[in-house]
C-alpha positions in Angstrom: 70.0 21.2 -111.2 72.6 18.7 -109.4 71.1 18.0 -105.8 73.7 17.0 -103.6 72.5 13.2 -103.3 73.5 12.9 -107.2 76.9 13.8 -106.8 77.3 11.0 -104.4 75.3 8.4 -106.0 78.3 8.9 -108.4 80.8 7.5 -106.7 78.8 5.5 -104.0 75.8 4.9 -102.6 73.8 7.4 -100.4 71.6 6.3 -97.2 68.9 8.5 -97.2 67.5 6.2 -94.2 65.6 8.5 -91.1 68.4 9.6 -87.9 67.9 8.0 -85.1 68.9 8.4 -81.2 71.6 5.5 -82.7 73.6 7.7 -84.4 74.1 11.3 -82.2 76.9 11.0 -80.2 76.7 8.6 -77.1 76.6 10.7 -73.5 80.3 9.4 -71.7 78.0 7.8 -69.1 76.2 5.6 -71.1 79.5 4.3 -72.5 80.1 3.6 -68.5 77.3 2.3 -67.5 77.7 -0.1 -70.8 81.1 -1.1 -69.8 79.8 -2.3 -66.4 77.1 -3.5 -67.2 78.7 -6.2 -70.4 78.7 -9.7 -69.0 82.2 -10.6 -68.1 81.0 -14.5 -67.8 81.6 -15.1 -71.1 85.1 -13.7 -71.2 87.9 -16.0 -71.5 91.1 -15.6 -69.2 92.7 -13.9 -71.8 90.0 -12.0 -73.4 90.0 -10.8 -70.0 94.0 -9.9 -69.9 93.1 -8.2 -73.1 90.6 -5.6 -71.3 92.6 -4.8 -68.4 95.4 -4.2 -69.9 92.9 -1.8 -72.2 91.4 0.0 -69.2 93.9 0.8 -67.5 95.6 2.1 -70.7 92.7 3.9 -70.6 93.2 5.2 -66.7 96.5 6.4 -68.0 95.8 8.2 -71.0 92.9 10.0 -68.5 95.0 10.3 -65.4 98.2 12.2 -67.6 95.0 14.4 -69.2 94.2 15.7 -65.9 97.7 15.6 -64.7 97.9 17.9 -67.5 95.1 19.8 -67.0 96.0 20.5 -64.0 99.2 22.2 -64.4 97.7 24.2 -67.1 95.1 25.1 -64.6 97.4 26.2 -62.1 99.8 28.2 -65.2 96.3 30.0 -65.6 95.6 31.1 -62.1 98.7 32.3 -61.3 99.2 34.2 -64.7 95.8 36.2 -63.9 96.5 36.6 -59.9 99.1 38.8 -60.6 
């Protein structure tokens, strides 16, 4: 019988290593509270170009979500006030 780890030890190698709190999926706050918390000092000028021009990429991408949302949202309520 063919246990599952043999099929991929033939064509790479498996991990078999114990899951740890490292590899679920990170909460969205502590992705925040990272992002605040990395030290900026060691940043260069245009290392720190490079992340605002990243973050507020990122504002976009999370304001046109809502914006979107939003209308959806509002499409919803007035379907099922009717």
């Amino acid at each position: 019988m063919l246990m599952v780890a043999d099929i991929d030890s033939a064509t790479r190698p498996v991990n078999l290593r114990a899951m740890t709190d490292e590899d679920l999926p990170r909460k969205k706050s502590d992705l925040l509270v990272d992002l605040a918390r990395e030290d900026l000092d060691r940043l260069s000028i245009a290392d720190l170009d490079e992340r605002i021009a990243a973050l507020a990429a990122e504002l976009a991408r999370a304001k046109a979500k809502r914006d979107g949302a939003a209308i959806f949202r509002a499409a919803a309520d007035s379907l099922f006030k009717k």
